[in-house]
N, C-alpha and C positions, 0 to 999 in steps of 0.2 A: 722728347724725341718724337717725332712724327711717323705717322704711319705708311707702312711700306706701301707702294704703289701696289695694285692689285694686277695689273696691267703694263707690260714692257713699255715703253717709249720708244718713240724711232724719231732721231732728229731727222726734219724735214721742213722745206719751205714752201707751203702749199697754197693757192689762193684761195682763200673764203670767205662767204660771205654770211653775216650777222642781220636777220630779219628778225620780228616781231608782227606776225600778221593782224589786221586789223579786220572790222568789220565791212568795211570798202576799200580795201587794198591795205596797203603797207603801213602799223601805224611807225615803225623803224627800220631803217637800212643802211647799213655801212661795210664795208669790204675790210679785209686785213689780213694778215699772213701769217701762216701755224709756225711755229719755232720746233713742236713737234708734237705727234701725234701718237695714240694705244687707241684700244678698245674699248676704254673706260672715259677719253677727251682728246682734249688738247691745249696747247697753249698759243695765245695770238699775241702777238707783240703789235701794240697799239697806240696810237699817240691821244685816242679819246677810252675813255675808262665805264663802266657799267656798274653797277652796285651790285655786290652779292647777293645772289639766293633771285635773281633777274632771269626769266624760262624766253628763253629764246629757241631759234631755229641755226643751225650751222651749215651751210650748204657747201660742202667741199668740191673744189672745179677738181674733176677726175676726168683723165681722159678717153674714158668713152659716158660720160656727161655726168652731170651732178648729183651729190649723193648729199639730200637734208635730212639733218637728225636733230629731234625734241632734245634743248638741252637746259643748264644755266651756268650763270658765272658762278665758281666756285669759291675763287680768290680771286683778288684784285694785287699786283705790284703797282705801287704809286711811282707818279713821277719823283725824279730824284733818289730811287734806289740803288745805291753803288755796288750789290752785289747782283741782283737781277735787269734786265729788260724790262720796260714799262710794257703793258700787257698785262692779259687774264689767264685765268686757268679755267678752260670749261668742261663741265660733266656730262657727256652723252645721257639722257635718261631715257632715251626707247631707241634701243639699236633691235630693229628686226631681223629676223635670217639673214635679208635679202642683205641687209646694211651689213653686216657681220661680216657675211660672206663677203663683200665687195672692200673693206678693210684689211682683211688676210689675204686676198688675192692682190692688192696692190701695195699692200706694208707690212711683208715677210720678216718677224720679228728675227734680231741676228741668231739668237741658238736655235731658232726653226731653221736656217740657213746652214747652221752650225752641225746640226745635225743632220738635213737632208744632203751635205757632203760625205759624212760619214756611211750614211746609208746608202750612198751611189756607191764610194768605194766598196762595200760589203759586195753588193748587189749592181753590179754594171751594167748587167742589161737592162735592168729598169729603167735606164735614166731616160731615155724615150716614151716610157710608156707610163711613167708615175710622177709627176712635173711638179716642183718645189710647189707649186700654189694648191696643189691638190693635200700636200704631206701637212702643209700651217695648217689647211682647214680641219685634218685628222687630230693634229699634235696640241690643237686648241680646245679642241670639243673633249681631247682624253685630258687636258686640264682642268677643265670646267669640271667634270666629270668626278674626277679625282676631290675636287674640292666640295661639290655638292652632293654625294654618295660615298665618298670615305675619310670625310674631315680632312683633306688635304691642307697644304699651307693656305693662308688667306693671299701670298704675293706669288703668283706665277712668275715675274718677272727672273725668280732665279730656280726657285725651288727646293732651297736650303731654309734649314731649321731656323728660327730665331740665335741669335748668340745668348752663352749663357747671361747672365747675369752677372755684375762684378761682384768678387770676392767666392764666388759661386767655383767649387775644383768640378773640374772635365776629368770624365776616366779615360782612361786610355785601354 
């Protein structure tokens, strides 16, 4: 069984682009499009493939201009795969503040959304004054937070226990 994503996904169709800087410009460049995206990568559906464990650059076209972040490929889907899209999986490996921030402000995971509904309805006059991209960047950092100061889960994406085990009885 594989390991739970540490980081929500958001399907989305982003453009970006795949560099390798060189010592006099570019020694690789190629464009491709996220299938979706966390804070942890993404996935680019791709008709050309890169080798695992390859530390690249991802420059995501955001519109108000491009955000590049130190990455690599993490898996590879080959051509030919009937259950996935040809494409990569890649690993963000230095997301700064600035990056972080500029992630939650534009890809508002759904229970960030899911919640910052609930908490207008609580609290109605906020809704002006406390703006969904302010409450992700709160609801992320009390994530983090949770996980590196009180053993939280390792998968924020839900924030439920592991299941037991089979054969394993659950009390009631």
């Amino acid at each position: 069984m594989s390991e739970p994503r540490r980081y929500e996904r958001i399907e989305i169709e982003l453009p970006c682009r795949l560099f390798i800087p060189g010592e006099d410009g570019l020694r690789f460049e190629a464009f491709a499009t996220s299938k979706n995206l966390g804070l942890g990568g993404l996935f680019v559906a791709s008709n050309f493939l890169l080798r695992a464990g390859l530390e690249l650059y991802v420059e995501l076209a955001l519109p108000d201009g491009p955000l590049a972040i130190r990455s690599q490929i993490a898996h590879v889907v080959p051509h030919g795969d009937r259950a996935f899209p040809t494409g990569m999986g890649i690993e963000f490996l230095d997301v700064d503040a600035h990056g972080r921030e500029t992630l939650l402000r534009y890809f508002t995971p759904t229970r960030y959304a899911n919640f910052y509904d609930a908490f207008i309805a609580e609290f109605p006059h906020l809704d002006k004054k406390v703006p969904l991209r302010d409450v992700s960047l709160v609801l992320n950092l009390w994530e983090e937070w949770k996980i590196r100061s009180e053993g939280g889960p390792l998968s924020t994406a839900s924030g439920a226990p592991p299941p037991p085990a089979l054969g394993t009885r659950v009390r009631r």
